[in-house]
C-alpha positions as a Markdown table, in Angstrom:
| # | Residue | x | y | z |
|---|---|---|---|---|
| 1 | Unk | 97.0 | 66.4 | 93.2 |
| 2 | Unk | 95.6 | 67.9 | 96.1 |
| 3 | Unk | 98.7 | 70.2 | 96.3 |
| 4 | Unk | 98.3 | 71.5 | 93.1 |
| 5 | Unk | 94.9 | 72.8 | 93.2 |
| 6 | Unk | 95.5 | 74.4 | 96.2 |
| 7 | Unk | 98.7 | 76.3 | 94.7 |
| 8 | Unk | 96.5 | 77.1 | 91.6 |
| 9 | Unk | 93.7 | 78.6 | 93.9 |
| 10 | Unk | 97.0 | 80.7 | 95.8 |
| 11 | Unk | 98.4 | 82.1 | 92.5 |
| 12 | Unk | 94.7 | 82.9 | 91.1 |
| 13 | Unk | 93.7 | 84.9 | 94.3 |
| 14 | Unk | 97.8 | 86.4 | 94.6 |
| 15 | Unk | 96.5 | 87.4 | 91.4 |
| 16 | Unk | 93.8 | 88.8 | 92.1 |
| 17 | Unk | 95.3 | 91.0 | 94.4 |
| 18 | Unk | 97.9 | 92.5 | 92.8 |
| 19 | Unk | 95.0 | 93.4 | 90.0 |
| 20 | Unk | 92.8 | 95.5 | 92.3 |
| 21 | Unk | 96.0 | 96.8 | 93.5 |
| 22 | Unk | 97.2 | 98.0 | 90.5 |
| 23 | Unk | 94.3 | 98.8 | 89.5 |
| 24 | Unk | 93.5 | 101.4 | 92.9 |
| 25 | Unk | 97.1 | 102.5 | 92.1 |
| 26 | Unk | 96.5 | 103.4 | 88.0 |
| 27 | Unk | 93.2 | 105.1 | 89.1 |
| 28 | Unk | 94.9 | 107.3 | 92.0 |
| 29 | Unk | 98.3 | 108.1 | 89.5 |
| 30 | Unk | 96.0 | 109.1 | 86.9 |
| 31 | Unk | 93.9 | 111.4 | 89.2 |
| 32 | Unk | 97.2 | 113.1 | 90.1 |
| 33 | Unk | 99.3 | 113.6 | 86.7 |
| 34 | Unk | 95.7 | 114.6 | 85.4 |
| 35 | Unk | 95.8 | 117.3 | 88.5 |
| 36 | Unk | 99.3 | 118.3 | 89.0 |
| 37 | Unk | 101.8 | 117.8 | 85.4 |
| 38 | Unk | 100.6 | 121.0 | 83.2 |
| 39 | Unk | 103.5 | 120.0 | 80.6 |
| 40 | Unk | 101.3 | 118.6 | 78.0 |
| 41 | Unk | 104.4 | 115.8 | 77.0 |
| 42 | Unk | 105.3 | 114.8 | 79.9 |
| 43 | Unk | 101.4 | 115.1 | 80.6 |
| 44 | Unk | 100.6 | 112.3 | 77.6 |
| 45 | Unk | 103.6 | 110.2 | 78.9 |
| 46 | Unk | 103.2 | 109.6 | 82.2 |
| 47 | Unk | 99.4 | 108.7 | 81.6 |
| 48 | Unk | 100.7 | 106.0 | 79.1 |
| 49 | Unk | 103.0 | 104.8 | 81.6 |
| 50 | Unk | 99.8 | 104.4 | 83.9 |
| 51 | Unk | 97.7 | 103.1 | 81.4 |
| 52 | Unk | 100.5 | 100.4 | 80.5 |
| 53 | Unk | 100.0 | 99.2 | 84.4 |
| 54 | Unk | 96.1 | 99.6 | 84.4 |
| 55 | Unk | 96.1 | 96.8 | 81.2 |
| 56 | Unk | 98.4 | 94.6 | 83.4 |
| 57 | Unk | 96.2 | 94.8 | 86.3 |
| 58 | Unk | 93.4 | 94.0 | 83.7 |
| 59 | Unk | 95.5 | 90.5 | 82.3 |
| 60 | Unk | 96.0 | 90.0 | 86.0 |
| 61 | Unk | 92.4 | 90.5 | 87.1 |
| 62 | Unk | 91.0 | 88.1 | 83.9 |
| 63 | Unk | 93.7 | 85.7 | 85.2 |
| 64 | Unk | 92.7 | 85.6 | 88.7 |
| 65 | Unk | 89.1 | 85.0 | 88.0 |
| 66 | Unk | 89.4 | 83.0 | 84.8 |
C-alpha cells in the first residue's frame, strides 16, 4: 500500500510540473503571437491553439493539487 501512495504523491507533483510548465509556456507564446503575428487569422488561431494548452495546464494544475 505503501507503494501506491507514494506513486500517487509522484504522478500528483509530475503533474504539477508540467502545469506550471505549460502554463510559463501559454503566458510566454501568448506575449509573442500578441507582439509579432499582425495577420489578424492567423493572429486569433494561434492564440486558441495557446489557450487550448493554458486549459490543460489548468486540468493539470487542479489535478496536481486536488
Amino acid at each position: 500500500m505503501a507503494g501506491v501512495a507514494l506513486l500517487q504523491d509522484g504522478m500528483a507533483e509530475l503533474l504539477r510540473y508540467i502545469g506550471w510548465i505549460a502554463l510559463a509556456i501559454s503566458f510566454l507564446f501568448m506575449c509573442v503571437i500578441n507582439y509579432f503575428v499582425s495577420y489578424k487569422p492567423a493572429r486569433f488561431c494561434f492564440l486558441f491553439a495557446v489557450f487550448l494548452v493554458f486549459v490543460i495546464a489548468v486540468f493539470c494544475l487542479m489535478g496536481g493539487y486536488l
